[in-house]
C-alpha positions in Angstrom: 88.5 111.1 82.5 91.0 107.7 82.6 88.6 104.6 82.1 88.5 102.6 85.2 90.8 99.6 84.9 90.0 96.1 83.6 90.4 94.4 87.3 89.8 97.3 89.4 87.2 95.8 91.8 89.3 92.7 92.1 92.7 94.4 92.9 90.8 96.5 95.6 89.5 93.3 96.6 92.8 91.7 97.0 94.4 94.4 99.2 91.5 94.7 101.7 91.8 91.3 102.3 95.4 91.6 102.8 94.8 94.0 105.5 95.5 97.4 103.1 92.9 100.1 104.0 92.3 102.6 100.9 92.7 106.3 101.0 93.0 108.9 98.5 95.1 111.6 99.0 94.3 115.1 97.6 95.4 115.8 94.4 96.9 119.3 94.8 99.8 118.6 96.9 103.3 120.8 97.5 105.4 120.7 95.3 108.6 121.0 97.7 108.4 117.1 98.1 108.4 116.1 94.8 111.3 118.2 93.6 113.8 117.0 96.0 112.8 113.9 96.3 111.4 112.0 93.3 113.9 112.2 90.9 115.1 114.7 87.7 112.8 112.4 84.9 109.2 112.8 87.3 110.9 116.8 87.6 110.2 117.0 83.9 106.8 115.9 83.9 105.1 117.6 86.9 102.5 120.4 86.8 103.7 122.9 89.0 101.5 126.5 90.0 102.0 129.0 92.6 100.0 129.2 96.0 98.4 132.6 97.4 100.8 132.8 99.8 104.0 132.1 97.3 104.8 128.4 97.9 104.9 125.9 94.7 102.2 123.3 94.2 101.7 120.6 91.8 99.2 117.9 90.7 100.3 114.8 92.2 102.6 113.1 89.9 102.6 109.8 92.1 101.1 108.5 95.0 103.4 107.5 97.2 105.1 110.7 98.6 101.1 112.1 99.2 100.1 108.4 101.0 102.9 109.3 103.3 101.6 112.8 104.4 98.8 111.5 105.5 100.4 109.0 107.5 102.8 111.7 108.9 99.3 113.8 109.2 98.0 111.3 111.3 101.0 111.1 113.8 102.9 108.2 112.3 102.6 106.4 115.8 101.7 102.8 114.8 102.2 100.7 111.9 99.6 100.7 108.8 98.7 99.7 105.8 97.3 101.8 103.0 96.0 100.9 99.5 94.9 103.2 96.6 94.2 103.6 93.1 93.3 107.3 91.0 94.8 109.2 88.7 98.1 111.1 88.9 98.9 113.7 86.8 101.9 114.1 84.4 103.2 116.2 81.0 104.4 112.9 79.4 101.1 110.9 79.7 98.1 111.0 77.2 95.8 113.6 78.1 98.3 114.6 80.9 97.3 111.9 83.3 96.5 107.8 83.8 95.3 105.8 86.7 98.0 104.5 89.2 97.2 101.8 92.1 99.5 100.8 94.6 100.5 99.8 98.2 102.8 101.1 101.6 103.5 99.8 104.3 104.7 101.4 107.2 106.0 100.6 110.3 106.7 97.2 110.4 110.0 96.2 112.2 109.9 93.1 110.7 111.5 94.4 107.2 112.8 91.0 105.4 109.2 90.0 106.0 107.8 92.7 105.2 109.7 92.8 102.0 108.6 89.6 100.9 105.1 90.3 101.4 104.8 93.1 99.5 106.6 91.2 96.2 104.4 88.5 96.5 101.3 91.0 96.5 102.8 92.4 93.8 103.2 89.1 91.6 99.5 88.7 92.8 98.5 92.1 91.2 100.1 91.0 88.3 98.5 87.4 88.0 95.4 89.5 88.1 95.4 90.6 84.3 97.1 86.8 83.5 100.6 87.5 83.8 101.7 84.8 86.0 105.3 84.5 84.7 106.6 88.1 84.9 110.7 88.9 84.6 111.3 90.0 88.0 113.9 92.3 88.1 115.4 92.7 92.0 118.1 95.5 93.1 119.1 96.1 96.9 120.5 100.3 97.1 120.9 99.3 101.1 123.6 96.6 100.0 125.1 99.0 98.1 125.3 101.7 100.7 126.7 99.2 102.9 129.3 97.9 100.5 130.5 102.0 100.2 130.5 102.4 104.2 132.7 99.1 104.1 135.1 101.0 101.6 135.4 104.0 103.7 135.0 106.1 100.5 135.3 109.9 101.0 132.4 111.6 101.4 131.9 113.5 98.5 132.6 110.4 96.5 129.9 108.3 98.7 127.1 110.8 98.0 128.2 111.2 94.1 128.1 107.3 93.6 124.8 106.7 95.8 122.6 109.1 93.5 124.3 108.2 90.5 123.1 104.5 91.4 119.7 105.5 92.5 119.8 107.6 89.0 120.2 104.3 86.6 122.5 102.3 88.3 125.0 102.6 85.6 128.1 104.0 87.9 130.5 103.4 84.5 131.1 107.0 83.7 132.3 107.6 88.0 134.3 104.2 88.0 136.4 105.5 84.9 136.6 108.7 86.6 137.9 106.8 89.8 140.2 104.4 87.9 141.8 107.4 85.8 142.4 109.1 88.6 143.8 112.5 86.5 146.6 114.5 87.1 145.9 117.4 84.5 142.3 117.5 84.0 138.8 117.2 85.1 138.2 117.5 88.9 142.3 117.4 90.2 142.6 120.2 87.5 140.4 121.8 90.0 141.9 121.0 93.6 143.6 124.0 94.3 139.7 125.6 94.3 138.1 122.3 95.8 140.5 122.7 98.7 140.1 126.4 99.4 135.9 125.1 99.3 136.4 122.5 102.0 135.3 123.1 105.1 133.7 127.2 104.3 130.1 128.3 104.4 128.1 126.2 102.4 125.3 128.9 101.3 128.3 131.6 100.6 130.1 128.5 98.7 127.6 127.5 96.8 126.4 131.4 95.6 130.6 132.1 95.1 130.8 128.9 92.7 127.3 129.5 91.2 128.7 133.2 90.5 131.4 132.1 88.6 129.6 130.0 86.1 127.0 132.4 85.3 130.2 134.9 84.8 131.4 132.1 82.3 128.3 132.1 80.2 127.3 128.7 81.1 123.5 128.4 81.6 123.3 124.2 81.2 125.0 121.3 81.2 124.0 117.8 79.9 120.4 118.9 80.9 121.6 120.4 84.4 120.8 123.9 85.8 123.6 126.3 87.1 122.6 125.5 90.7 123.0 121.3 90.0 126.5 122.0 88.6 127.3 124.0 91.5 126.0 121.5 94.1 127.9 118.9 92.2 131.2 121.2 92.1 130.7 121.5 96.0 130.0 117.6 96.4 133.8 117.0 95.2 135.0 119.7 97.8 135.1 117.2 100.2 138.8 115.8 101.5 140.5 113.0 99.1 137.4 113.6 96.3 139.6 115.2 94.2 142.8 112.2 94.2 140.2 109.8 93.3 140.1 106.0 95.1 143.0 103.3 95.0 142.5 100.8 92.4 141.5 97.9 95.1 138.7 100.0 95.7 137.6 100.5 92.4 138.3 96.8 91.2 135.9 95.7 94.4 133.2 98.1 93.4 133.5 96.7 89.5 133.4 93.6 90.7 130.2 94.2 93.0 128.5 95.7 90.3 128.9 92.6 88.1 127.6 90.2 90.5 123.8 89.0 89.1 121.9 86.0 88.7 119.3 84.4 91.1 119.6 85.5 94.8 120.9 82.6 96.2 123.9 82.5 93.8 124.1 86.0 94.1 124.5 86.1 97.7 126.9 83.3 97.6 129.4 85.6 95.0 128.6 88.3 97.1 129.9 86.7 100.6 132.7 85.4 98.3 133.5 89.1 97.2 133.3 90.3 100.9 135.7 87.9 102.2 138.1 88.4 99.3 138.2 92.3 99.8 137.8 92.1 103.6 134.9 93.7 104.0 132.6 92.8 106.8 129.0 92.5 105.0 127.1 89.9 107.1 124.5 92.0 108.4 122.9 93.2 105.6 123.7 89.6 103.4 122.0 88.2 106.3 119.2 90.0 105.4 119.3 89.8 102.1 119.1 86.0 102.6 116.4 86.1 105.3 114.1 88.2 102.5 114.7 85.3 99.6 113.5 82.6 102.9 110.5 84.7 103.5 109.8 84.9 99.7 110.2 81.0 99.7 107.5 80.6 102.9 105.0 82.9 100.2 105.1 80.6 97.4 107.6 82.5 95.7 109.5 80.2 93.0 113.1 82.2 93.9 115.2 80.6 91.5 113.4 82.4 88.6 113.8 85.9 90.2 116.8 87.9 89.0 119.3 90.1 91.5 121.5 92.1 89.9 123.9 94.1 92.1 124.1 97.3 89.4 120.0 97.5 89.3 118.4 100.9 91.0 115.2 102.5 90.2 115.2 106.3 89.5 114.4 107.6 92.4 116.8 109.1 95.3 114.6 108.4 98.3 115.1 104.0 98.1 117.1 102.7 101.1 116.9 98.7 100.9 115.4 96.3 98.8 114.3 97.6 94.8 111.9 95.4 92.5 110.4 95.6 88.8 107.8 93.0 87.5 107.9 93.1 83.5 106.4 91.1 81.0 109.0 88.9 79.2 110.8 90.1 76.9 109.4 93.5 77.6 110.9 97.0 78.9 108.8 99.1 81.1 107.6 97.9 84.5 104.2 96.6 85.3 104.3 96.6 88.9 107.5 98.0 90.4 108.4 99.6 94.3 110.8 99.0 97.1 112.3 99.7 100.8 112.5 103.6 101.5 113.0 103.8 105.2 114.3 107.6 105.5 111.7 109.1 103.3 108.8 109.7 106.1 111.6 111.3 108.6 112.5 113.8 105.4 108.9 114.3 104.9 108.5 115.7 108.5 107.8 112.2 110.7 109.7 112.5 114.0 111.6 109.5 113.7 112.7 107.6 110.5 109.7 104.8 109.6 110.2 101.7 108.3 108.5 101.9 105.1 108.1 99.6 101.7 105.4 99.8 99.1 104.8 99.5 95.0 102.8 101.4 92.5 101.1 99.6 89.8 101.1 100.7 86.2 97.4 99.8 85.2 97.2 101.1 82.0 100.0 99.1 81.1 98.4 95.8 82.1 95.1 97.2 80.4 97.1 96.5 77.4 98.8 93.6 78.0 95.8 92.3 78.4 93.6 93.8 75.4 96.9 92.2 73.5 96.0 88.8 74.8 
């Protein structure tokens, strides 16, 4: 059994008065979820067993995707706030498991707002075990989304360059791909096959192509199963993915990606990069400076948070703002979340839900702590 946190009481006492009721999910939960959803490095970890009647379960490796059943459970009809802290279970931890606490929101319309008031209960979560001047990491995967609808990028492009973000952010193996653009090799070596692809079946596609790499005697690649390679294969099937992007499109992208600093300066280069490219942005910068005003009305010191436009956390199901609190100088996250507003609807929920939370790494601050 995990020891119970340093600060426990006090972090449960800190989200009940910020109006977060607690729950705690079961800890057997389908698996389905968390397979498609959470991300190939939480895949790796999971405990996974079979059900009577055939289905996969697991032993919750997180909290968040389980917080939101029971949400969906309990009709998703108004907004709410939930709270929790118990253990999740996963292959990489000691013992196979460790203590998580966290927060969600859902519901709210208000999202800048919203947003704001879930980093400043983070940096309060933090303060708790006396780390009052964490490196605050902040990412924004809806800007992003936004800035590759502006681009009009082919589909199969859009999709590759969205989870490869989501993934690590680090979208310098596709922009080499883009800028190369190959005649002889890679995927235009491939077009006459990508063409024929376009547009068929995508079950019978996808067996067909799977097939023909089992034929070849290929089992993995860099860590991937036949059926990933496949999908991918099928992802650049769609029209133009195989000719690549012109060179204006790539150079807007690189230059995107470089943009960082703190969010006022960043938004500024970003407008700048907008206008330069022609792109019409100003709904979600908008937003993105309404967010850093709302963090400002919290107490927020903003000039020492750090935007950068290539940051993503590695999971596919974030659709707005992304955040990591780490100690300086440090690596790992101590508190860390985001915006994921089509997660509930994928989960079952009607209608998509407006929907922001964080997890909190206790053990971590435990030892941060002890270190002290």
């Amino acid at each position: 059994m995990t020891a119970a946190p340093i600060h426990a009481e006090e972090l449960l006492a800190l989200y009940d008065r910020a109006g977060y009721g607690r729950v705690d999910p079961p800890v057997l939960q389908p698996a389905d979820a968390f397979l498609d959803l959470s991300g190939e490095a939480m895949r790796r970890t999971m405990f996974v067993t079979m059900a009577e009647d055939g289905s996969e379960l697991c032993l919750r490796p997180d909290l968040t995707l389980p917080v939101c059943r029971l949400y969906i459970a309990d009709g998703a009809a108004q907004p709410r706030d939930f709270c929790y802290l118990g253990p999740v279970f996963r292959s990489d931890a000691p013992d196979g498991e460790f203590l998580q606490a966290g927060v969600e929101s859902f519901g709210r319309p208000d999202r800048e707002a919203a947003d704001a008031e879930l980093l400043a209960l983070g940096l309060e979560t933090a303060a708790l075990w006396g780390v009052t001047q964490p490196n605050v990491r902040l990412g924004d995967a809806g800007l992003f989304a936004a800035l590759l609808d502006a681009l009009d990028l082919p589909p199969g492009w859009r999709r590759r360059l969205v989870k490869d973000f989501a993934r690590s952010g680090d979208l310098g193996a596709d922009l080499a791909m883009l800028r190369e653009r190959p005649a002889g090799g890679g995927v235009a070596a491939h077009a006459g096959v990508l063409k024929a692809l376009a547009g068929s079946d995508k079950a019978a596609a996808h067996a067909l192509v799977t097939d023909l790499i089992s034929i070849a005697g290929i089992s993995t690649v860099a860590g991937r199963s036949v059926s990933e390679i496949a999908e991918r294969f099928l992802e650049q099937a769609a029209s133009g993915d195989a000719e690549g992007l012109p060179v204006e499109k790539v150079a807007v992208l690189e230059r995107y990606l470089a943009v960082a600093g703190e969010p006022d300066a960043a938004a500024r280069a970003l407008r700048a990069l907008a206008a330069d490219a022609g792109l019409d942005l100003s709904a979600p910068l908008d937003a993105f400076e309404t967010r850093t005003n709302f963090l400002a009305a919290h107490g927020v010191e903003v000039e020492r948070l750090h935007f950068a436009a290539a940051f993503g956390r590695p999971l596919d199901y974030y659709t707005g703002m992304v955040f990591e609190l780490h100690e300086n100088g440090g690596d790992t996250p101590l508190v860390a979340g985001g915006r994921y507003d089509g997660l509930l609807a994928r989960l079952g929920a009607p209608s998509p839900v407006p929907a922001v939370g964080f997890a909190v790494w206790l053990g971590r601050l435990d030892a941060l702590e002890a270190r002290s």
